[in-house]
C-alpha positions as CSV (number, residue, x, y, z in Angstrom):
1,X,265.3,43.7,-195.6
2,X,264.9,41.5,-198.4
3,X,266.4,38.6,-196.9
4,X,263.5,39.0,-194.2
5,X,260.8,39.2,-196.6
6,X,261.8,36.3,-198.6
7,X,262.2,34.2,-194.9
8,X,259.2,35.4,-194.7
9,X,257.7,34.5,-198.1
10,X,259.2,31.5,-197.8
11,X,257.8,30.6,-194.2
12,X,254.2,31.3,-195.0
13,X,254.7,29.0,-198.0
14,X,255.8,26.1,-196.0
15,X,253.3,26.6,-193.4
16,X,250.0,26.5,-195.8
17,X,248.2,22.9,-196.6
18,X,249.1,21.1,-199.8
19,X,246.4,19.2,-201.7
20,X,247.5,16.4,-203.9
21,X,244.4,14.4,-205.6
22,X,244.6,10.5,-205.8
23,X,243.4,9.4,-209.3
24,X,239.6,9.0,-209.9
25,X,237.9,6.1,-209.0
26,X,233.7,5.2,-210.2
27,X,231.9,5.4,-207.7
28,X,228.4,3.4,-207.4
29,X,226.1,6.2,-208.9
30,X,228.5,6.5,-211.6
31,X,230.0,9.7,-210.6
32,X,233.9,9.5,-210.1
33,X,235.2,9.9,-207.1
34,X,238.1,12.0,-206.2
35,X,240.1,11.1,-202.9
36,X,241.8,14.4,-202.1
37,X,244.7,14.4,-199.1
38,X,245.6,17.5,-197.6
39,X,249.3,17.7,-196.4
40,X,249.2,19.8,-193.4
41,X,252.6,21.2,-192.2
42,X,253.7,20.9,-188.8
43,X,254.1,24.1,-187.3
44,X,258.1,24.5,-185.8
45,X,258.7,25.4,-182.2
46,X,255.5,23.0,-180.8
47,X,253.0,24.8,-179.3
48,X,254.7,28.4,-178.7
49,X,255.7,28.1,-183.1
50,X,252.0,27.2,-183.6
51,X,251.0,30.6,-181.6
52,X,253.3,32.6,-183.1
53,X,252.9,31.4,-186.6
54,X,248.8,32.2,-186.4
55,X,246.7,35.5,-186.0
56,X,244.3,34.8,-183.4
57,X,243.9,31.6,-181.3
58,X,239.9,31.4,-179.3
59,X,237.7,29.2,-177.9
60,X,234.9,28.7,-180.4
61,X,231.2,26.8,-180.5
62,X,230.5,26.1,-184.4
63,X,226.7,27.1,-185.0
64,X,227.1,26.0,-188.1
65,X,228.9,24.4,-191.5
66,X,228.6,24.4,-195.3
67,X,230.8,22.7,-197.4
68,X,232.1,24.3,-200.8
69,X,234.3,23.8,-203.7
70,X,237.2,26.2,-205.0
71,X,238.4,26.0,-208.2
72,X,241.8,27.5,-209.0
73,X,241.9,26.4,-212.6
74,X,239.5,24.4,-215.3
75,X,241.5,21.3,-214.2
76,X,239.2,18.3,-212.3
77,X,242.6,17.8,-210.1
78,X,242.6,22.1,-209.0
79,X,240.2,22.4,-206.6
80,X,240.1,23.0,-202.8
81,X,236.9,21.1,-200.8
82,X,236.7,23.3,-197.6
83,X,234.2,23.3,-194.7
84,X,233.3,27.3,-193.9
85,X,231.6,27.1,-190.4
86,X,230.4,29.8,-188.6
87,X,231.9,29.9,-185.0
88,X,230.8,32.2,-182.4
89,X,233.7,33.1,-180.2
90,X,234.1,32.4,-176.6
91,X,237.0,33.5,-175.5
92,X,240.1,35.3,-177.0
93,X,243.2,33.4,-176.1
94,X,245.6,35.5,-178.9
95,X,243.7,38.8,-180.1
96,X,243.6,40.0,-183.8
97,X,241.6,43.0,-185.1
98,X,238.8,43.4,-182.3
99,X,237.9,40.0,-182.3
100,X,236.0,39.3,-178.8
101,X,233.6,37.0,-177.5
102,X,230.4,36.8,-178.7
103,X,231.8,37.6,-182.4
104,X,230.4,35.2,-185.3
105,X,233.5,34.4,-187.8
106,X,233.9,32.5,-190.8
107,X,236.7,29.4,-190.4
108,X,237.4,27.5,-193.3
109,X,238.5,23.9,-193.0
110,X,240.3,22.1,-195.8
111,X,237.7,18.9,-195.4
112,X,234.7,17.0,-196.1
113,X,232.9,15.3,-199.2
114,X,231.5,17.3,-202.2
115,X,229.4,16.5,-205.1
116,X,229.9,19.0,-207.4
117,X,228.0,17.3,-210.2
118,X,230.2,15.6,-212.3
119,X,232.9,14.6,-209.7
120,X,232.5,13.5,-205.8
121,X,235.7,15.0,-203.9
122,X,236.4,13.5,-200.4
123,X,238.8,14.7,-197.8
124,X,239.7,11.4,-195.6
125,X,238.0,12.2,-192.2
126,X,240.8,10.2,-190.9
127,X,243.2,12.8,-191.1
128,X,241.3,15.7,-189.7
129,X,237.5,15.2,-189.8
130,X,235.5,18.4,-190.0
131,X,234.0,20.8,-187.4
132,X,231.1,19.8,-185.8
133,X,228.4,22.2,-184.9
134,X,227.7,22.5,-181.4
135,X,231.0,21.4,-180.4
136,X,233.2,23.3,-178.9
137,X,236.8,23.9,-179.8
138,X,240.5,25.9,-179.2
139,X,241.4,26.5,-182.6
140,X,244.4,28.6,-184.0
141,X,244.1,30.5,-187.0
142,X,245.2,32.4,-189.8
143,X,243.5,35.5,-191.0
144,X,242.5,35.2,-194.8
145,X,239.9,38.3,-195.1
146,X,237.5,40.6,-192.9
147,X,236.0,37.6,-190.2
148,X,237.6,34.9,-192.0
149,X,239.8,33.1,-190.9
150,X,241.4,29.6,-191.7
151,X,242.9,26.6,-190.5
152,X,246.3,25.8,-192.2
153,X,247.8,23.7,-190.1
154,X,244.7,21.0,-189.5
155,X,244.3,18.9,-186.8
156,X,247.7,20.9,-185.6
157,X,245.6,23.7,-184.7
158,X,242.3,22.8,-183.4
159,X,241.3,20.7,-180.3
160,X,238.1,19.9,-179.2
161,X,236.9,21.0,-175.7
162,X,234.2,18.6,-173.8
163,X,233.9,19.0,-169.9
164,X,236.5,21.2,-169.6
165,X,239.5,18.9,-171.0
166,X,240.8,19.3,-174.6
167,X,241.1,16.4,-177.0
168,X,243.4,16.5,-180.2
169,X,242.1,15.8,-183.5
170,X,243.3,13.8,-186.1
171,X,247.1,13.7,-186.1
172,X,248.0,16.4,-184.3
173,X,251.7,16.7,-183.3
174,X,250.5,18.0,-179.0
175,X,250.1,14.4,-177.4
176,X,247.8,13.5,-174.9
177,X,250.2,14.4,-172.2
178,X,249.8,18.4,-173.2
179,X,246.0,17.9,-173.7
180,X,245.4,18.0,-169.8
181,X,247.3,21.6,-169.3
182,X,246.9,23.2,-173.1
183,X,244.7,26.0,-172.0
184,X,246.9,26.8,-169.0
185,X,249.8,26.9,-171.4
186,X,247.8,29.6,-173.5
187,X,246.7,31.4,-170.7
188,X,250.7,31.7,-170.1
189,X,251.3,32.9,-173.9
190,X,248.6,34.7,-173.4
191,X,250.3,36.9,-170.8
192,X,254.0,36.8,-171.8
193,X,255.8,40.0,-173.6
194,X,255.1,40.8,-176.6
């Protein structure tokens, strides 16, 4: 038993986003800008690891975004920018809790650029860009609190759906050859025993 929890411990450490903050540089306003990189993990077992290591995987349209910052200490260097958008569900690929289509959740996004006054922190679109509303996406997820949800494993878990064929995003470790059959493949997970 307490060799499973620890495995267990120990696999939802590895398999959260680590934020390391590049040192500050002066931006043209004067503020100091703060380039932050978020180390996503790659989930193991390719796509059937990255189902089983998240609590609900939809289909989503994002109505809309707001960017925040979360301070875990007084230190400039111990923050989190994230992106919370409000999705509204389309389809339930992986249930979790009576989530269904036509629900409105919270997903938060480790992303974006924000001024919080004195400092400018800046996620490198680059590496996983943020949400964008009215887009439509397949996003796997991990459940934080009551309708929130969040995106640990970036561009890993969350492709972009435009004329029915899904793009990755960012640097996501499914290549373009799984794009074309990706939501056949969940519709398979979708129905194998539990």
């Amino acid at each position: 038993m307490l060799q499973t929890l620890l495995g267990t411990v120990l696999l939802l450490a590895l398999s959260t986003p680590s934020v390391s903050m590049a040192a500050p540089e002066r931006a043209p306003q004067g503020k100091a800008r703060i380039r932050v990189d978020a180390d996503y993990p790659l989930p193991p077992g390719g796509l059937a690891g990255l189902w089983d290591m998240n609590s609900i995987v939809l289909r989503v349209q994002v109505i809309g975004s707001k960017n925040r910052l979360v301070r875990h200490s007084d230190a400039i260097t111990d923050v989190e920018p994230l992106v919370s958008h409000r999705v509204k569900v389309l389809e339930v690929y992986k249930p979790f809790q009576g989530v269904i289509p036509g629900d409105i959740i919270v997903v938060e996004q480790v992303a974006g650029v924000i001024d919080d006054g004195g400092y400018i922190y800046e996620v490198p679109e680059a590496a996983f860009a943020p949400l964008e509303r009215g887009r439509t996406y397949v996003l796997f997820l991990r459940h934080k609190e009551p309708d929130v949800f969040r995106l640990d494993f970036g561009p890993s878990a969350a492709y972009l759906v435009e004329n029915g064929k899904v793009h990755t995003q960012g640097h996501s470790f499914i290549k373009s050859a799984l794009e074309a059959d990706l939501l056949a493949r969940l519709r398979t997970l979708q129905q194998a025993p539990k």
